[in-house]
TIFIDREN-120261 format. One record per residue (C-alpha): residue in three letters; x, y, z. Coordinates in steps of 0.1 Angstrom, whole numbers, plus 5000, padded with zeros to 4 digits. Layout:
REM TIFIDREN-120261
ATOM   tidren     px     py     pz
ATOM      ala      X      Y      Z
...
REM end
This chain:
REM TIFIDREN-120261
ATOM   tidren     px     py     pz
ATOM      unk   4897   4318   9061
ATOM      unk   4887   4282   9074
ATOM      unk   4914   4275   9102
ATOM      unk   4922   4240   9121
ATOM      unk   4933   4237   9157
ATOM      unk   4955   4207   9169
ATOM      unk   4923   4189   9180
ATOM      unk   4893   4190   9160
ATOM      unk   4870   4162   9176
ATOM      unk   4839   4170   9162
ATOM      unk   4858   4171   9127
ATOM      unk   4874   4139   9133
ATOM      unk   4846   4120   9140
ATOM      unk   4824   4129   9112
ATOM      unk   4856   4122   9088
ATOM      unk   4858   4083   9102
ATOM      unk   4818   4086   9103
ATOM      unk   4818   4094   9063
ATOM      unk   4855   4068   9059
ATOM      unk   4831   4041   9076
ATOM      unk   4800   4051   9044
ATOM      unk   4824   4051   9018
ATOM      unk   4837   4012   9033
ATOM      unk   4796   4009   9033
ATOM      unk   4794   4018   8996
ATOM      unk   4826   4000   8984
ATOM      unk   4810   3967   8996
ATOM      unk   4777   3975   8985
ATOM      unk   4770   3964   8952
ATOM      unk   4732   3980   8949
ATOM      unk   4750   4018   8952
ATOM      unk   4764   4029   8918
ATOM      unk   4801   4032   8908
ATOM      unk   4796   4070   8906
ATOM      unk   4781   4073   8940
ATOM      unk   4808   4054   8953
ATOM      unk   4834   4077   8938
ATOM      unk   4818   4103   8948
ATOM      unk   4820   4098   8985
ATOM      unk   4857   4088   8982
ATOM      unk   4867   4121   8966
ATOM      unk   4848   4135   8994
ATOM      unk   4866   4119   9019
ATOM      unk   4894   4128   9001
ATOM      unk   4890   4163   9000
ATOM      unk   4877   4168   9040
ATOM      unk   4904   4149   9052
ATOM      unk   4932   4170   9034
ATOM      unk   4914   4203   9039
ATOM      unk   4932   4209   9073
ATOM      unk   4966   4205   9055
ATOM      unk   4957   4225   9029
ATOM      unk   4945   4257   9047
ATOM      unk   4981   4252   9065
ATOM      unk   4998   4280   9048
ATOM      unk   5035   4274   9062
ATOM      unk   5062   4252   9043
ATOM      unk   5065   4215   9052
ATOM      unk   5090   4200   9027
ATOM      unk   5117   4225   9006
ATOM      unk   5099   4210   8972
ATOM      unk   5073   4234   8980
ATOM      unk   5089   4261   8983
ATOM      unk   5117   4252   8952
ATOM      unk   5084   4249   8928
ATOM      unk   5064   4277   8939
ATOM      unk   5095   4300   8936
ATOM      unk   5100   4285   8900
ATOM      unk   5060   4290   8893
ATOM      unk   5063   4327   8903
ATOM      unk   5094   4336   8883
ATOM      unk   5076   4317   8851
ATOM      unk   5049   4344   8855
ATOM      unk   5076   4369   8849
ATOM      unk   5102   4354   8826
ATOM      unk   5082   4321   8816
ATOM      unk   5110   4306   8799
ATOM      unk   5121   4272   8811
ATOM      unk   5159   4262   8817
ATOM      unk   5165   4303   8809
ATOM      unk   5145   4318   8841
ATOM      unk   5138   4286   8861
ATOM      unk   5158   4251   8869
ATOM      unk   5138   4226   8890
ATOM      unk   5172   4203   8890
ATOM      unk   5151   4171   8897
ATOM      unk   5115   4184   8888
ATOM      unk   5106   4188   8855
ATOM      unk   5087   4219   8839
ATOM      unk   5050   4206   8844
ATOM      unk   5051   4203   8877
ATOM      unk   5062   4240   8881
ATOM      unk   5039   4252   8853
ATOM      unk   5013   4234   8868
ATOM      unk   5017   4261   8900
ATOM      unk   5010   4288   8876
ATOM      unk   4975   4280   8868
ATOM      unk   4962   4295   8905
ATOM      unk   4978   4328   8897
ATOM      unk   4962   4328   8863
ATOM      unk   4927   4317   8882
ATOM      unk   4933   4350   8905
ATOM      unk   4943   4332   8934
ATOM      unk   4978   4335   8951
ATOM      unk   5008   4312   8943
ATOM      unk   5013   4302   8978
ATOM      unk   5012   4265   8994
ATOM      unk   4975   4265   8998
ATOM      unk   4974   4268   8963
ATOM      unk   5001   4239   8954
ATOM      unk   4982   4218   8982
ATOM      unk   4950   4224   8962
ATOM      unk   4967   4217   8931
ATOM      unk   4983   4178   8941
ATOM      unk   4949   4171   8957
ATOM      unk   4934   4178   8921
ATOM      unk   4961   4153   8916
ATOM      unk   4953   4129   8937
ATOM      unk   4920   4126   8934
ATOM      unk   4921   4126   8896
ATOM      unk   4949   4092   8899
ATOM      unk   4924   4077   8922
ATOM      unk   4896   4075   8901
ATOM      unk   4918   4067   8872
ATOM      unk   4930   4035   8893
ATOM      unk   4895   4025   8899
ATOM      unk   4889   4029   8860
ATOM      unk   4915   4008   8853
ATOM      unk   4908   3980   8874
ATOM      unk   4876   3980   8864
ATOM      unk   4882   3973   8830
ATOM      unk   4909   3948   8844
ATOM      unk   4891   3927   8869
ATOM      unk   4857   3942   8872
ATOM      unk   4836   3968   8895
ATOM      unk   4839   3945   8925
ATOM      unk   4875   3940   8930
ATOM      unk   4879   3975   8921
ATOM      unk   4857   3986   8949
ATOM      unk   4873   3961   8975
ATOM      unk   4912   3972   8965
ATOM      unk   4906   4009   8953
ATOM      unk   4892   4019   8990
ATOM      unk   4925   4012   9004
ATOM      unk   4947   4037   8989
ATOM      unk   4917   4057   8991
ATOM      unk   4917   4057   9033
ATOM      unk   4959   4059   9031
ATOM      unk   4958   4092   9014
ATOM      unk   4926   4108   9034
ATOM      unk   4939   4096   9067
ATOM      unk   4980   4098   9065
ATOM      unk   4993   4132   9080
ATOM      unk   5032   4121   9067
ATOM      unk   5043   4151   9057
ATOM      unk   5055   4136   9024
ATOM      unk   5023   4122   9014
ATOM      unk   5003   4153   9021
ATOM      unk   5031   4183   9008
ATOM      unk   5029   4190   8971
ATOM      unk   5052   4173   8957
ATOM      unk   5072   4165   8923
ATOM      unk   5052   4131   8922
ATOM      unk   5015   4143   8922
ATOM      unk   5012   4151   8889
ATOM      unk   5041   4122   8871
ATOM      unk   5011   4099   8894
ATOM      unk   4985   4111   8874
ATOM      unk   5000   4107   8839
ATOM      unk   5011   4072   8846
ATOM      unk   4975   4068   8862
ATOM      unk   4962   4078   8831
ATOM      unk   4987   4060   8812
ATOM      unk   4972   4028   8829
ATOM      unk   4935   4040   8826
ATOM      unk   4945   4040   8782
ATOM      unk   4960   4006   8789
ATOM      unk   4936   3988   8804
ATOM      unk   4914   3995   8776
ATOM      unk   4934   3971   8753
ATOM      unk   4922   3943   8744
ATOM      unk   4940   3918   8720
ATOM      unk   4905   3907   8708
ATOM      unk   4892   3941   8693
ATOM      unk   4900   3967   8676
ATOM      unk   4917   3992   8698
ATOM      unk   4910   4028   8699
ATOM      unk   4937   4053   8677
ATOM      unk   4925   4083   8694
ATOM      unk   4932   4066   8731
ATOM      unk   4965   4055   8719
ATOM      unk   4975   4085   8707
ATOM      unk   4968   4102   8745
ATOM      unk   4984   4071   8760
ATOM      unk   5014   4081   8745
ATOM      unk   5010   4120   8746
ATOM      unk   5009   4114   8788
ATOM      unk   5035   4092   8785
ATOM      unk   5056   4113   8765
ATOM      unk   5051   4143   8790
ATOM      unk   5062   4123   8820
ATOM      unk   5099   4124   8815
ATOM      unk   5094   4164   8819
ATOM      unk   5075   4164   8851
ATOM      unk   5102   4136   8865
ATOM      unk   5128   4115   8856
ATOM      unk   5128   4093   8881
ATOM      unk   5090   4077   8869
ATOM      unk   5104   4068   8833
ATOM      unk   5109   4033   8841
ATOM      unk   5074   4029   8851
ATOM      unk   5059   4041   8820
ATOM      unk   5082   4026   8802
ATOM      unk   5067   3994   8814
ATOM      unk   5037   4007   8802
ATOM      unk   5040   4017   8771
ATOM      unk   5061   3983   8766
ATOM      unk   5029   3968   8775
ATOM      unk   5010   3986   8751
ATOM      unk   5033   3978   8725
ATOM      unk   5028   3938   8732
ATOM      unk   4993   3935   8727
ATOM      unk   4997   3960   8697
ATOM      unk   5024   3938   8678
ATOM      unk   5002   3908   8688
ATOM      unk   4973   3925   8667
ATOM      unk   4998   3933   8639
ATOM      unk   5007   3896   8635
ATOM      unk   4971   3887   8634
ATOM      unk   4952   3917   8614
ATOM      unk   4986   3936   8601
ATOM      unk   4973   3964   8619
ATOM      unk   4999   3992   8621
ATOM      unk   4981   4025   8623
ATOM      unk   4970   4020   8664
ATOM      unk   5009   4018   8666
ATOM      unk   5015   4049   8647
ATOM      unk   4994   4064   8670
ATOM      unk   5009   4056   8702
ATOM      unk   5041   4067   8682
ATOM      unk   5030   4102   8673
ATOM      unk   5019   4101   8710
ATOM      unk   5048   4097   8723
ATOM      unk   5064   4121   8702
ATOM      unk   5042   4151   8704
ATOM      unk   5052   4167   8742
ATOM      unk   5094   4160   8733
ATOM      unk   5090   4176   8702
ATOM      unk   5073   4205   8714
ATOM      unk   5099   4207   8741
ATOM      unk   5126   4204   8715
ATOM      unk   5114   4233   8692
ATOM      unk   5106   4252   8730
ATOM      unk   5146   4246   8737
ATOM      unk   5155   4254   8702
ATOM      unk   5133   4284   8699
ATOM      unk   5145   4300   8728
ATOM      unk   5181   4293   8734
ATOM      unk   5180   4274   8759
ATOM      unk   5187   4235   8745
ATOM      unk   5221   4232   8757
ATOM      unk   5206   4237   8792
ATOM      unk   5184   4212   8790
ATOM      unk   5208   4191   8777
ATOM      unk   5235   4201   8807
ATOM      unk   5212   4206   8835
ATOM      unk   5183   4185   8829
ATOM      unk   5202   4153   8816
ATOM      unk   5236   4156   8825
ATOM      unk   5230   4173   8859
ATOM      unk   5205   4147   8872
ATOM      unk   5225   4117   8858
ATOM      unk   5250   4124   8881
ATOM      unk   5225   4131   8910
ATOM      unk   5211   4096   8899
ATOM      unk   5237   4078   8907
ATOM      unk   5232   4065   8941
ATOM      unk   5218   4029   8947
ATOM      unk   5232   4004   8924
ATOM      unk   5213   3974   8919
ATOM      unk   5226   3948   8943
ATOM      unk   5216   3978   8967
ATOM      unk   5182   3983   8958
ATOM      unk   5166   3962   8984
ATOM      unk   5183   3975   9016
ATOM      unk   5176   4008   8999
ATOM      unk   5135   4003   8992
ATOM      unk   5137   3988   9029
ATOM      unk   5153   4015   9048
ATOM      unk   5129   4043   9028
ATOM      unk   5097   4021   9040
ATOM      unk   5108   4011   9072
ATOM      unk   5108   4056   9076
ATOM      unk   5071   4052   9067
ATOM      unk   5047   4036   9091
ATOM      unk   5015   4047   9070
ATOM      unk   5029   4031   9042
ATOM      unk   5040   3998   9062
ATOM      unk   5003   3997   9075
ATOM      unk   4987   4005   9037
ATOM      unk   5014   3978   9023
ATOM      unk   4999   3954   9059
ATOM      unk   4963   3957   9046
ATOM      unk   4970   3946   9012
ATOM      unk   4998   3917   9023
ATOM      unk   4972   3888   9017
ATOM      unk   4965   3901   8979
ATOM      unk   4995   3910   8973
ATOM      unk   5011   3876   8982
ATOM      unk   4984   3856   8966
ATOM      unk   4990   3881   8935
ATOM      unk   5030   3872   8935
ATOM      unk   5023   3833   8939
ATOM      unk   4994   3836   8907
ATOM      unk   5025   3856   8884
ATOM      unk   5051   3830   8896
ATOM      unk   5029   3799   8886
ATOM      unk   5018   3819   8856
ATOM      unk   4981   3812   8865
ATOM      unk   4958   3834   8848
ATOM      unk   4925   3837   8864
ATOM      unk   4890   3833   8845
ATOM      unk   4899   3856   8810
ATOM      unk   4926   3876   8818
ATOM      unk   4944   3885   8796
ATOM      unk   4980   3872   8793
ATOM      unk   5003   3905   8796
ATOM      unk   4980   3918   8823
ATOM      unk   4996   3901   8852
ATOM      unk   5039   3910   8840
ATOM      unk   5024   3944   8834
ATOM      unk   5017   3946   8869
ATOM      unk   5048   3929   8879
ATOM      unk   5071   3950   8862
ATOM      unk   5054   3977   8876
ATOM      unk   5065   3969   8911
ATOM      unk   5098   3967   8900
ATOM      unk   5101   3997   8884
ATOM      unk   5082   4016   8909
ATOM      unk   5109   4002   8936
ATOM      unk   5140   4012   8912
ATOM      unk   5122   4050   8908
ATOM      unk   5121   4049   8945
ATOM      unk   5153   4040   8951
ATOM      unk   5181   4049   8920
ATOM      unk   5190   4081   8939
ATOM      unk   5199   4065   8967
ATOM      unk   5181   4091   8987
ATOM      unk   5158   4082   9017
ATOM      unk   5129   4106   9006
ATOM      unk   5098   4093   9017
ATOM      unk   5072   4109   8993
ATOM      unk   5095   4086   8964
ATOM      unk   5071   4062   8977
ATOM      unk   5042   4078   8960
ATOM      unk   5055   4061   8930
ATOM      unk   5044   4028   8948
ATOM      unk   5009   4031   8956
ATOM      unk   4993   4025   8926
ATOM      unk   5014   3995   8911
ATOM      unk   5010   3979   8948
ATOM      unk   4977   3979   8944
ATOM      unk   4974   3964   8911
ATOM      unk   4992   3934   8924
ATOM      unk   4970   3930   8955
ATOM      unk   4938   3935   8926
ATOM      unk   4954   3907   8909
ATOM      unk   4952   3881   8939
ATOM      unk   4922   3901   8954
ATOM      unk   4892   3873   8940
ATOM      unk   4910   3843   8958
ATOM      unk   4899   3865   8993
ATOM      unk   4868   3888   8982
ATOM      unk   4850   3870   9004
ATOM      unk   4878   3891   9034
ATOM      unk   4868   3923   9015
ATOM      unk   4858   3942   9044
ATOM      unk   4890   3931   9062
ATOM      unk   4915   3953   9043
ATOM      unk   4898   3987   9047
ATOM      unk   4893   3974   9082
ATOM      unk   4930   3973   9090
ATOM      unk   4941   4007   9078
ATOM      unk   4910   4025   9092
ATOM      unk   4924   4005   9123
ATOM      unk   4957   4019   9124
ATOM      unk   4944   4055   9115
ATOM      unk   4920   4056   9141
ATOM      unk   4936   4043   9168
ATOM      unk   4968   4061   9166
ATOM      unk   4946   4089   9163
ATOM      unk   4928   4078   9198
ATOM      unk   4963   4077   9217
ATOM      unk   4969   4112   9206
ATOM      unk   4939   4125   9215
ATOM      unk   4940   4110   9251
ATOM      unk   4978   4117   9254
ATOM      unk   4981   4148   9242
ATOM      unk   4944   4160   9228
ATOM      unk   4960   4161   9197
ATOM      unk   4940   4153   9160
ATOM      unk   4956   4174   9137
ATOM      unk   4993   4176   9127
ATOM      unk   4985   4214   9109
ATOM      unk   4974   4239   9134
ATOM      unk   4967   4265   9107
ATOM      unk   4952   4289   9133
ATOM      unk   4971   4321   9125
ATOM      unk   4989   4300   9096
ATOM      unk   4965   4304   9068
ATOM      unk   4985   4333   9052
ATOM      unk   5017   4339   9042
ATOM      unk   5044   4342   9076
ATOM      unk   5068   4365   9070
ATOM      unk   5109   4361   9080
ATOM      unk   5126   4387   9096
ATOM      unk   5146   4392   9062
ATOM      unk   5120   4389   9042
ATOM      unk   5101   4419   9063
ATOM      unk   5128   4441   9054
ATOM      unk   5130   4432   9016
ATOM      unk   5089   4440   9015
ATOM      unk   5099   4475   9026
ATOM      unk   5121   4481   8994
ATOM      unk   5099   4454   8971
ATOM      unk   5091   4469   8931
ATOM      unk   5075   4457   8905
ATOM      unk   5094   4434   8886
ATOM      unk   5123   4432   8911
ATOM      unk   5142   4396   8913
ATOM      unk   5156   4383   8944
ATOM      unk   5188   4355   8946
ATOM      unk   5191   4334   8975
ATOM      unk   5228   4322   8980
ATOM      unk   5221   4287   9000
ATOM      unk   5189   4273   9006
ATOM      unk   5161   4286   9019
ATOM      unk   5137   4292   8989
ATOM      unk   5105   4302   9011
ATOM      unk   5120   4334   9011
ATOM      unk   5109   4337   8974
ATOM      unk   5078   4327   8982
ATOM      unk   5072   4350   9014
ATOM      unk   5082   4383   8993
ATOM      unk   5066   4367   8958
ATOM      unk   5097   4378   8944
ATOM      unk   5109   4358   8910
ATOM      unk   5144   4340   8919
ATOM      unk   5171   4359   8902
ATOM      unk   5193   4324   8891
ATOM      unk   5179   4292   8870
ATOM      unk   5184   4278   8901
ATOM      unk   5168   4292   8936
ATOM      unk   5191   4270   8959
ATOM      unk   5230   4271   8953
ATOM      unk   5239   4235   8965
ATOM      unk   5249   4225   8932
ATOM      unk   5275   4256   8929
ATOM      unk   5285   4247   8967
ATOM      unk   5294   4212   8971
ATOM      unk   5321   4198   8948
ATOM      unk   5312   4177   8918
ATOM      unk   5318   4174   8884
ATOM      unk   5298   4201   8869
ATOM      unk   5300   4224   8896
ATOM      unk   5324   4250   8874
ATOM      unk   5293   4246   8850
ATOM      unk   5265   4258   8878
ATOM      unk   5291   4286   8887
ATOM      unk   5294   4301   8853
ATOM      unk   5253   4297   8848
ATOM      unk   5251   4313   8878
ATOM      unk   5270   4344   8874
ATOM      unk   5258   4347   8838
ATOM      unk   5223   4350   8853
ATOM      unk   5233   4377   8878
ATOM      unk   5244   4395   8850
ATOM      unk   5210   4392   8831
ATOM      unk   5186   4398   8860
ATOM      unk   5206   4421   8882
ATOM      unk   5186   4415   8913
ATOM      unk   5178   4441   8934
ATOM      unk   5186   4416   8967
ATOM      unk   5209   4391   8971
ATOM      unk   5202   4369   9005
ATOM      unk   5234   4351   9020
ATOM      unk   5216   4330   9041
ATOM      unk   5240   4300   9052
ATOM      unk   5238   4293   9083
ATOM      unk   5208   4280   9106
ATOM      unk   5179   4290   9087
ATOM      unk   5192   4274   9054
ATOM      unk   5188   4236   9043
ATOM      unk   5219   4214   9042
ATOM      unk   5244   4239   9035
ATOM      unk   5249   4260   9072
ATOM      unk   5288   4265   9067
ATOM      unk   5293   4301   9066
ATOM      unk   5330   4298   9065
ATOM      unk   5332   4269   9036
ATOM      unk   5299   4276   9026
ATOM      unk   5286   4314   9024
ATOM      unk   5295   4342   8998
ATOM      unk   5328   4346   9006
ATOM      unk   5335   4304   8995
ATOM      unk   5330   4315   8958
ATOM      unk   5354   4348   8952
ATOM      unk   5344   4358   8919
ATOM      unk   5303   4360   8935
ATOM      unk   5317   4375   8963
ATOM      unk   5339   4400   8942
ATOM      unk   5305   4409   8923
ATOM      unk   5283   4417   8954
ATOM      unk   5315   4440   8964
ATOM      unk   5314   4455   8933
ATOM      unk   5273   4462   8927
ATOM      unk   5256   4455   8962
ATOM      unk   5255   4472   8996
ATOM      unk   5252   4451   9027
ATOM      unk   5219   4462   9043
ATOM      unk   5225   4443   9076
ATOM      unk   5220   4409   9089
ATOM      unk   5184   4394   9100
ATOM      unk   5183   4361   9121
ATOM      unk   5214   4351   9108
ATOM      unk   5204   4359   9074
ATOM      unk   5226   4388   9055
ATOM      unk   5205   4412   9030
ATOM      unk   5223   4431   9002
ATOM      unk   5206   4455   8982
ATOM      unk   5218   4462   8950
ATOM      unk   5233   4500   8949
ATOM      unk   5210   4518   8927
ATOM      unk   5183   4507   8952
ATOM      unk   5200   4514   8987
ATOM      unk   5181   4536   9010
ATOM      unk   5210   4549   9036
ATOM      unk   5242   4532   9026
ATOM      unk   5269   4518   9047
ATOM      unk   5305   4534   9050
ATOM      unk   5330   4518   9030
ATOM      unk   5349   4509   9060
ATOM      unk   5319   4489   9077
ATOM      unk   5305   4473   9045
ATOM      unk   5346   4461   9039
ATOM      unk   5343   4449   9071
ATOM      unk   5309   4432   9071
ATOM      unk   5320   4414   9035
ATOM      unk   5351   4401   9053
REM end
């Protein structure tokens, strides 16, 4: 397996060598559009490869998803085997696709897959504003996002996470949309996909429904503006039926199954009250305090100020430049605003939220782009810049290139719990994980025993935690797991109580792993139980009383 050290000159320098050919090709109007997309997916892809070969977890999304993707291969039920809380089901469905390809579901894989991601929102951006403001601004802006993704190691822009593939649908959203034109005849068929993506996006994340809603609003303008001329009203049926198709099919899924009231409860209700952090007056300090945790994105957001500002001055003084159309330029405004409220309703400081701003902040530098095209070459200059010379300090510093030293780290590691489970591990066994750690899951490729792999929501106190609790037993009772892994404490994210937090802090759980489970010992701080059909050499009642105490 290809393998990274922390310093890969020779690697280095032939990545800035190809960034500085793909600048080449942006400004150069004699190579094709296809050769110039070419390069940048190729840029793309070398400069994420030593990320990608990192086999280790870098954000607890991975893990949560790839847990959910393995336990869909098993049971592939949705909101019956698997809750992503936040995430909707495409994102984890999307992790199953590797395993069905032969490969393991592991986060090489899920790296791979919101690369594919990635790339594919790229060049879906550089369509767009192509058809918006022609090949040469969409060269000159699109190579700036372009050298963000390559070059940034921020953990939350390279980690797969639950806005690679929400990206791409509103990417291709966009794409669909920029194909209208209030002066002919628009396309049924591309209707019909813009709203069949658009449609799908609520159930790969919430959080990026105001941005296609702006879309689709959009689309919906120039349609009714068509309608008053023509009395066209079958492109609108289209966008309609569209839209429809992937809720629908979700509904009759829910129906079908059971499991409707779940979605209702735990996709809806749940996240509704998880949404509500920022209110509006809050927003800026909010967006500010995310960015200001992002110095890649404050150096992309630097290269594209001068755009960007003469973008915001064109909107204000509602100048339209040569024959744009009119709904083009509050398209892209609304964009930025509702990219910035996705960002920040939660009121949490994630970085990789920020994912949701790439692509509407470089429509607004596109729109104020031709006032400076004759400064092209300055914008790619000035994140290339940045890259490469904090890239230079760490090299002389500390000989330091590469963030993911994936030398003896591009397979699965293997926790000192997680070794003993792989001693007992069957066929079709499921594993529960009272905390969170869900790279435990992932480590054993055991299927999570509970709709949800991480407890928190049964821990802390809010108003539908008696609603998680019951869920959670009832799935005990339908899986039976043959482990159960307490593993408050150090090794588990945000809750490390063991006192308020662990087992013993919900009685009727810890009643039931008296009752059916054997308490195989304790590993780094993290207890094992095996259920007692399955123990190997069981405890005396005396110690296991003692150890549940």
């Amino acid at each position: 397996m290809l393998s990274f050290d922390n310093s890969p000159p020779v690697y280095w320098f032939l990545g800035y060598l190809l960034a500085g050919v793909v600048i080449f090709a942006s400004q150069n109007k004699s190579l094709s559009n296809r050769a110039y997309l070419s390069l940048g997916v190729l840029l793309l892809v070398m400069m994420r490869l030593p990320v990608i070969v990192f086999n280790r977890e870098l954000n607890q999304d991975e893990s949560q998803m790839l847990s959910h993707a393995i336990t869909l291969l098993q049971d592939p039920v949705y909101w019956r085997s698997v809750d992503g809380t936040t995430i909707g089901p495409l994102d984890n469905y999307l992790l199953v696709l590797p395993k069905l390809l032969g490969f393991r579901i592991d986060y090489t894989a899920a790296r791979l897959m919101g690369l594919l991601c990635v790339a594919g929102a790229w060049l879906l951006l550089f369509s767009a504003l192509k058809n918006w403001f022609g090949a040469t601004i969409a060269r000159g802006v699109s190579i700036v996002p372009l050298l963000f993704v390559a070059f940034t190691q921020e953990i939350d822009f390279v980690h797969y996470s639950s806005e690679q593939l929400p990206v791409l649908l509103l990417a291709f959203c966009l794409y669909q949309l920029s194909r209208l034109d209030p002066k002919t005849a628009p396309s049924t068929g591309g209707l019909y996909l813009l709203g069949l993506a658009a449609g799908a996006i609520p159930f790969g994340k919430l959080q990026a429904v105001p941005i296609v809603a702006v879309i689709v609003l959009s689309a919906f303008w120039v349609l009714f503006g068509r309608f008053q001329r023509y009395g066209e009203f079958k492109p609108a049926g289209a966008l309609i039926l569209g839209g429809l198709t992937v809720p629908l099919f979700f509904l009759a899924f829910t129906l079908a199954f059971g499991v409707f009231d779940d979605l209702i409860d735990f996709y809806v209700l749940g996240n509704a009250i998880y949404a509500g952090g920022s209110t509006f007056t809050e927003i800026p300090a909010q967006f500010y305090k995310i960015v200001s945790l992002s110095t890649d994105f404050q150096f992309f957001s630097l290269a594209l100020t001068v755009p960007i500002v003469i973008g915001l001055i064109r909107i204000v003084r509602l100048y339209v430049p040569g024959k744009m159309d009119f709904h083009v330029p509050f398209t892209i405004l609304f964009l930025v605003l509702a990219s910035i409220y996705a960002a920040t309703k939660s009121g949490n400081d994630f970085i990789h939220y920020l994912n949701f701003c790439i692509i509407p902040w470089t429509l607004l530098a596109a729109y104020g782009f031709s006032a400076v095209e004759s400064w092209s070459l300055a914008f790619p200059a000035i994140i290339v810049l940045w890259f490469g010379g904090y890239d230079a300090l760490h090299f002389v510093k500390e000989r330091r290139l590469n963030a993911f030293d994936s030398v003896g780290k591009t397979t699965l590691q293997q926790s000192p719990v997680v070794t003993e489970i792989l001693k007992r591990k069957k066929e079709g066994d499921y594993m529960v994980v009272w905390g969170w750690n869900c790279s435990y899951y992932v480590e054993a490729q055991l299927a999570q025993g509970t709709a949800e792999n991480h407890s928190e929501r049964s821990i802390f106190e809010h108003p539908m935690r008696d609603t998680y609790r019951k869920r959670y037993m009832s799935d005990l009772e339908r899986t039976k797991p043959a482990f159960v892994v307490d593993a408050v404490g150090k090794n588990s994210h945000w809750v490390q109580d063991k006192k308020t937090q662990g087992i013993e802090s919900y009685p009727e759980l810890n009643q039931y792993i008296r009752n059916h489970y054997t308490l195989l010992g304790e590993y780094d701080d993290v207890r094992l139980y095996i259920r007692n059909d399955r123990r190997a050499t069981p405890l005396g009642a005396g110690q296991q009383s003692a150890a549940l105490r």
